[in-house]
N, C-alpha and C positions, 0 to 999 in steps of 0.2 A: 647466169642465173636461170632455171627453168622454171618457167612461168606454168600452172597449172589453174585451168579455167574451169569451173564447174557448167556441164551441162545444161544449159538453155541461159545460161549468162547474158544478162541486158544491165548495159553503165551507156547513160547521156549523162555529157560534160555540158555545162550552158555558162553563160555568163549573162547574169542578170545587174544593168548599173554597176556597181563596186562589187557586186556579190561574185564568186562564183557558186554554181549548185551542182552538185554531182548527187543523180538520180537513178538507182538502181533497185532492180526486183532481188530475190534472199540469194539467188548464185551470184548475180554481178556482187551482192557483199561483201559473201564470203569466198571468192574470189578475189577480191581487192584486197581483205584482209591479208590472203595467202599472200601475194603481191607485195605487200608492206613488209610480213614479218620477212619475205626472204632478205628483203633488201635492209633491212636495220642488219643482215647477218653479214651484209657485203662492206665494203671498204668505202671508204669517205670517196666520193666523185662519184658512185656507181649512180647512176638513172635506168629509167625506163621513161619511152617514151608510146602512151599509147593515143591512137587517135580512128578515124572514122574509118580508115582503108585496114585495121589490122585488129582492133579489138572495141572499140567503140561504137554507139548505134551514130547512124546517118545525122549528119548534121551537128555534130558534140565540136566542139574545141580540141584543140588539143591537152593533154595532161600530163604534165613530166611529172616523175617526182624524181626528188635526189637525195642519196645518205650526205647529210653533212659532218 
């Protein structure tokens, strides 16, 4: 799947209690948007996994998501 990230993209992943928050400015959005729709187009098992060393701000969690 080729990921396309918009241009000064910022996504923090946190974990607040039982919450989690995922906190982004309008690229990180619509970036994650793109993110989502490629993967609803992939096959049941497909994830992504992004986190602080590859697409997340310093300090985030990690975030899988997966098609089920």
């Amino acid at each position: 799947m080729n990921l396309h990230w918009e241009d000064g993209f910022s996504i923090k992943v946190e974990t607040m209690g039982d919450e989690v928050v995922i906190s982004a400015n309008r690229e990180g959005l619509l970036s994650l948007a793109n993110h989502l729709r490629g993967l609803a187009e992939e096959e049941p098992g497909t994830h992504l996994h992004l986190d602080a060393y590859n697409s997340l701000e310093d300090g985030s969690k990690e975030l899988v998501l997966v098609k089920i």
